[in-house]
N, C-alpha and C positions, 0 to 999 in steps of 0.2 A: 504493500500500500504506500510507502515511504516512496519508495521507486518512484510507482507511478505516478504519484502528486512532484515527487521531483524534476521530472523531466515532462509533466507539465505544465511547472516552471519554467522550465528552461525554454519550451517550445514558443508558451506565449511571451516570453522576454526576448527571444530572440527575432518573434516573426513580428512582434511593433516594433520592436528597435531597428527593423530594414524598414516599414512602414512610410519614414520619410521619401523615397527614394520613389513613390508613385508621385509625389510633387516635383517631379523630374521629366516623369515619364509620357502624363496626358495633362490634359488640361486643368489648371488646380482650383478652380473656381465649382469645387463639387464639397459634399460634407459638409462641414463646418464654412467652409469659407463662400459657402455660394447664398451666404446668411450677412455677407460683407456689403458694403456699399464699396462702388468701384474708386470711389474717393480715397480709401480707407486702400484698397489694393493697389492704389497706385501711390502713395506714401510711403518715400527711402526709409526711413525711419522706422512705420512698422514693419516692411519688410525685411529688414536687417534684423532688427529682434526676430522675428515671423521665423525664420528662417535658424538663424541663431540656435533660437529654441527646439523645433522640432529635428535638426541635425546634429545637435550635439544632445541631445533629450535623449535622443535614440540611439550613440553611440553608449551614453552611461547607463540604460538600459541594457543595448545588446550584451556589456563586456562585464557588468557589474555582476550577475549573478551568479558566475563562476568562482566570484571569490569567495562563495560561503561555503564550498566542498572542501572540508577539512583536509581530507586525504590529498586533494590537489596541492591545495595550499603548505604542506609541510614539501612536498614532491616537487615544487616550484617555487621556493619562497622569494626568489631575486624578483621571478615575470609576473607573482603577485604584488610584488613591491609598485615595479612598471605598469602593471594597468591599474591601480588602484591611485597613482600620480594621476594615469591618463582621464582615470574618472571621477576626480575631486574637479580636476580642469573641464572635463565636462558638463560637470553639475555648478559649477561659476556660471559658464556663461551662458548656459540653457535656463538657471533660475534665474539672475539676473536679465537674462531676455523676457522669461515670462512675466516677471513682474509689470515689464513697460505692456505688454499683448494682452495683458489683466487687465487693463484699464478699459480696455476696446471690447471685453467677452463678451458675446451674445447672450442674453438675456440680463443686461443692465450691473446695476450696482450688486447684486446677491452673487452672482454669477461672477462678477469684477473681485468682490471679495473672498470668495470660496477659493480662486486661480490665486489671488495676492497673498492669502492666508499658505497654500501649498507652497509657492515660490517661499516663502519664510522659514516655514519648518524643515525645507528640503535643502536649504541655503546654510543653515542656523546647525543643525543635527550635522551635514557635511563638515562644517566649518570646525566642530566640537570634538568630530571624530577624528581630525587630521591633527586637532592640537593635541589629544589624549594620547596619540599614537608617539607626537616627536615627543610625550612628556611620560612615553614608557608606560602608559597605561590602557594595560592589551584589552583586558576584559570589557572596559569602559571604553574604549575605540570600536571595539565590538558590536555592541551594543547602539553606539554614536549609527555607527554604521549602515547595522539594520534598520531603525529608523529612516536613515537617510534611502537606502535601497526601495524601501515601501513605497515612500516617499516617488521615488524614481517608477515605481511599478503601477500607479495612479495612473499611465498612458494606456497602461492594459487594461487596469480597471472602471475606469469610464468607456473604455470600449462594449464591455461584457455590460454593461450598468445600463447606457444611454439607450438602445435598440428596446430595452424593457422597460424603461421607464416613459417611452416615447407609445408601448402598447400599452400602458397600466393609463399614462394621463390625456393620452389621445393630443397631444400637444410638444414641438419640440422644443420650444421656450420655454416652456413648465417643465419641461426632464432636464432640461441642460440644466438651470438654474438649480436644482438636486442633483443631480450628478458633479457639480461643480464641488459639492461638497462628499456627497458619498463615495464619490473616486479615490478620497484620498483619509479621511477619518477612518473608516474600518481597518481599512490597511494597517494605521499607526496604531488599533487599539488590538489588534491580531498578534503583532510584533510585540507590546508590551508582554500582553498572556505568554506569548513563546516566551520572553526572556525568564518572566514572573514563575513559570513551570520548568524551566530548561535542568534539568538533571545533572549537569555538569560535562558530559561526554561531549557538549558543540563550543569547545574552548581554543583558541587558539596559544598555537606551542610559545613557550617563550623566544624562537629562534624569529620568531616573526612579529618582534619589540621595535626594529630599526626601519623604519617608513622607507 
């Protein structure tokens, strides 16, 4: 059962983490964005952010999950070092972007602060977990961490969230505006219980102190 929930994991962390890469491919004014006014899509500014966010969003997604396989991580601990650099740096400039793309979210001010509220904890939890780690505090970086990764995993979960909450209220202003926040609260209240139950065996070795 572990298995199978793991590499369920893994599946939908990796297949929205390539997810950007259909905003390459056809025309992007579909989903979310075809809720834009063309004012708003043709402004450098939220495109830079726009863009910011869901390519590097999706990189700290695709690479982030793999660091919680203990077994990996003892087996690897230099190229756990290297993508956990690469995905503090991606979680900068992807929350930083979404803060400024919060403002603009579809369905107003509820919806603007469900996105600003996530950009913070996702910002904040990162930012905690990189200081614990340079100040030697494995279990407590850990921890930091998973937070931060949930955090990161709200692209998948308003995925799974929005489609049902759009047949429950027959409305996709009224889903999004809940979804904005239930994308990303359960996740962080899921992660607390893991840490609040954890047995001791999901601990990282001491060889894995030096960032």
């Amino acid at each position: 059962m572990k298995k199978i929930a793991w590499y369920t994991f893994a599946f939908f962390s990796s297949l929205i983490g390539l997810y950007p890469v259909v905003y390459f491919l056809i025309d992007r004014k579909f989903g979310l964005l075809s809720f834009k006014s063309n004012e708003l899509l043709s402004n450098a500014l939220w495109n830079m952010a726009f863009y910011g966010h869901i390519i590097w969003g999706g990189i700290a997604l695709l690479i982030g999950w793999i660091q919680f396989s203990h077994r990996w991580r003892t087996k690897h601990i230099k190229l756990h070092r290297n993508i956990g650099k690469v995905y503090v740096s991606a979680v900068f400039i992807s929350s930083i972007s979404g803060l400024y793309i919060a403002l603009y979210a579809t369905g107003g001010m509820i919806s603007s602060l469900g996105f600003i509220s996530l950009s913070l904890v996702w910002l904040t939890t990162t930012i905690l977990g990189l200081r614990s780690i340079y100040q030697g505090k494995v279990d407590l970086h850990e921890k930091y961490m998973m937070y931060s990764y949930a955090s990161s995993f709200a692209a998948v979960t308003l995925r799974i969230w929005l489609p049902l909450l759009v047949l429950a209220t027959g409305s996709f202003i009224s889903a999004y505006k809940i979804v904005a926040w239930l994308c990303w609260i359960p996740n962080i209240v899921i992660v607390w219980f893991i840490i609040k139950n954890k047995s001791g065996n999901y601990t990282l070795s001491k060889t894995e102190t030096r960032f």
